[in-house]
C-alpha positions, 0 to 999 in steps of 0.5 A: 700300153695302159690296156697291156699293163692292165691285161697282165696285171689281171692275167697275174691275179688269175695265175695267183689265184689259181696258185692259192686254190692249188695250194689250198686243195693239197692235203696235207697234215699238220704236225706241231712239233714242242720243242725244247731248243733252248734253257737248261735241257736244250742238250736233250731237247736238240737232238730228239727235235731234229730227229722227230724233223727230219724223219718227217722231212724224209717220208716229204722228200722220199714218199711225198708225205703220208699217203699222198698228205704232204707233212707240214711240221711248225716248230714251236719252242717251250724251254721245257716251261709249263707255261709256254708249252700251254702257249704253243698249243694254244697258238697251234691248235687251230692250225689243225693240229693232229697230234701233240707231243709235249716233251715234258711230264709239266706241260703233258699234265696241262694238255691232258684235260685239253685234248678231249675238249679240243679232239686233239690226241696227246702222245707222250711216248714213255713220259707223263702221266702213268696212268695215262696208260688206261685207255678207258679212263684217258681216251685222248692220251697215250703213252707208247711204248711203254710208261714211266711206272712199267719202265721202273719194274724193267729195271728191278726186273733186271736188278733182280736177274743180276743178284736179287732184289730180296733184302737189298737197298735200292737207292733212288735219285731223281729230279725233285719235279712232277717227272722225277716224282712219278714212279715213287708211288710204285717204288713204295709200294713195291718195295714192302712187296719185293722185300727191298728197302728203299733210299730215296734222294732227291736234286732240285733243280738248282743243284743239279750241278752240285750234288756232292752233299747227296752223294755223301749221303748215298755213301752213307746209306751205301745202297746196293743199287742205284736207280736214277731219275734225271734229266739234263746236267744233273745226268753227268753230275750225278755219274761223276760224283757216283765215280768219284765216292767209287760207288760200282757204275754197273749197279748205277742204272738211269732211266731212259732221260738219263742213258743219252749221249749228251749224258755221257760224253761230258764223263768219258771214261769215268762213266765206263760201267753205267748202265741205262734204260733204252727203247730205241736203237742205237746208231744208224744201221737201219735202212730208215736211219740211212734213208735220213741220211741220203734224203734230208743230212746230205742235202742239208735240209736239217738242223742236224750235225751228221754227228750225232745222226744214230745217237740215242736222243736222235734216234728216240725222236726219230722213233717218236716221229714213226709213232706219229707216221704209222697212226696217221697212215692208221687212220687214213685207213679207218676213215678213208680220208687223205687229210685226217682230223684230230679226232681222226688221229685218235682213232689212228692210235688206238689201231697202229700195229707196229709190228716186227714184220712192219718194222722191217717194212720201214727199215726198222728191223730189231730196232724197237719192240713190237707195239700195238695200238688199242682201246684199252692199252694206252701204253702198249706194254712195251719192253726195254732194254739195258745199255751200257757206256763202254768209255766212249759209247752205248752198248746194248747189254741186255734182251728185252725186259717186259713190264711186270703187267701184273703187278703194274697193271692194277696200280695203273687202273686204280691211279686212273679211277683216281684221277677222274674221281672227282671229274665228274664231266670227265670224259671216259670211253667203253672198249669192247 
């Protein structure tokens, strides 16, 4: 009996050992997620983190993974904190991380020195630091589709095309932190050049729920447009009390943190009118959405309500997460490696072409505009769109709007040379 138990026993450590080398000779890529499941923003941070999961789940439980690479997603939670973001990438880094979205302009700022030193690629997709968009002076970071500077020229574009900006008063309200602070240089510069005045209003963050002394004053400086820079519950707050003072919601435009279902849903039909940046379909007629649906919702292998699957945070994760896929994919084929680095994942994003032709090939037809990685270009100059809430949803009003490169694009280069100035071990690269 003694000499069975011992023959099992070694059977038993040989089929373990077996197992682990099995699972260790599986490529697969590791894919931090930062998320922001908890504190004062988790009703943004909710739905983008399940759409960024389960697009990554899906391409698992459909196509195995990324060219033959199973997907390993490991979730870690910020708060929106600076500080515990610089936590979770310090407790993943080592894990082979390929990527890192921070999902904040405080913790995006703390990870942009880091990535070159660590060859690990910063993607924050149409947030951070703008002039991140410069690829030859910030190799490691990237911004796609578009940043928060050319965003801004979008929307005066479109103040523009519906009654001018010449001689008007553009008011600006924003959170009053390095992400609502971010395009006032562009303002300021711009509005002597394009013959505006500007209004600014800042919230700190523990009046977000209270702003009825800043809208007296946006009643007292009575703007003819309003521009918003928010995020989380100074979103609602800012739009009731806009309607409340009777200030026209269809001259009210927030950005693209400030255009979401959970912004809206809260005011109802008192937001009809409000109008808001966009770079991401809406809804879920898109063979992608319904491949999430039939993959990962219906199984139940998600965090998400089938609800709010097609919501516009939902649908921005989800987008975030083809960003990632397609510069895996980009750079499995550039080294012709199956489990990619870092380095490798660089590489990748600086050669993805997201193009109308391969967006319909994902199910994505008309659901974003087209971008193209490159050296140079950090930020692919994309164009947005404006929606607006008809009382109970989102409705796209607008075509494309394109950035208005020539304007922006010097702005960005010298906030680049800026940055790196006194750097002087900062690391640049030369694109042909």
């Amino acid at each position: 009996m003694l000499k069975k138990l011992a023959i099992g026993a070694a059977a038993l450590a040989m089929l373990g050992a077996a197992q682990v080398s099995t699972a260790q000779a599986e490529d697969t890529i590791f894919i931090p997620s930062l998320t922001y499941r908890t504190g004062p923003f988790s009703g943004g941070g909710t739905p983008f983190a399940n759409g960024f999961a389960d697009y990554m789940n899906m391409l698992n439980a459909r196509d195995g993974g990324i060219g033959g690479a199973k997907i390993v997603l490991e979730e870690c939670e910020t708060a929106y904190n600076a500080q515990k973001g610089v936590e979770c990438y310090e407790a993943t880094k080592g894990k082979g991380a390929l990527v890192y979205n921070p999902l904040s302009t405080g913790i995006t700022l703390q990870l942009i020195p880091k990535a070159p030193v660590d060859e690990i690629p910063v993607l924050s997709m149409g947030y951070g630091l703008s002039a991140a968009a410069v690829g030859e002076k910030f190799p490691w970071t990237f911004t796609y589709p578009t940043s928060y500077w050319s965003q801004m020229t979008s929307i005066l574009k479109y103040i523009d095309d519906n009654g001018g900006l010449s001689g008007k008063k553009i008011g600006f309200i924003y959170l009053d932190l390095g992400y609502g602070r971010e395009p006032i240089p562009l303002l300021e510069q711009l509005a002597p050049q394009m013959g505006f005045e500007l209004a600014m209003f800042p919230v700190a963050g523990k009046e977000m729920q209270n702003q009825s002394s800043h809208w007296l004053n946006v009643r007292k400086e009575n703007p003819d447009w309003m521009i918003m820079w928010g995020w989380g519950a100074m979103n609602p707050t800012a739009i009731k009390e806009a309607a409340k003072i009777r200030f026209p919601l269809d001259r009210f435009i927030g950005n693209w943190w400030s255009g979401a279902h959970a912004d809206l849903n809260p005011v109802g039909e008192a937001g009809k009118g409000y109008l808001a940046a966009n770079f991401s379909g809406i809804g879920t007629d898109f063979p992608a959405l319904q491949d999430v649906i039939k993959h990962v919702i219906e199984p139940g292998n998600t965090q998400t309500d089938p609800g709010d699957v097609g919501n516009v945070l939902y649908n921005r994760g989800l987008f975030n997460a083809v960003i990632v896929a397609e510069a895996v994919r980009a750079a499995q084929a550039a080294t012709g490696k199956v489990a990619v680095t870092g380095a490798d994942m660089r590489v990748g994003l600086e050669t993805f072409n997201l193009s109308e032709e391969r967006l319909a090939e994902l199910g994505l037809a008309g659901f974003t505009a087209p971008i193209q990685g490159s050296c140079a270009d950090h930020e692919g100059q994309g164009s947005i769109f404006i929606q607006q809430w008809n009382g109970s949803d989102w409705e796209r009003v607008s075509d494309l709007i394109t950035p208005m490169t020539d304007v922006v694009g010097p702005m960005l280069q010298a906030a680049a040379d800026q940055y790196v100035s006194d750097k002087p071990d900062w690391q640049t690269q030369t694109c042909g």
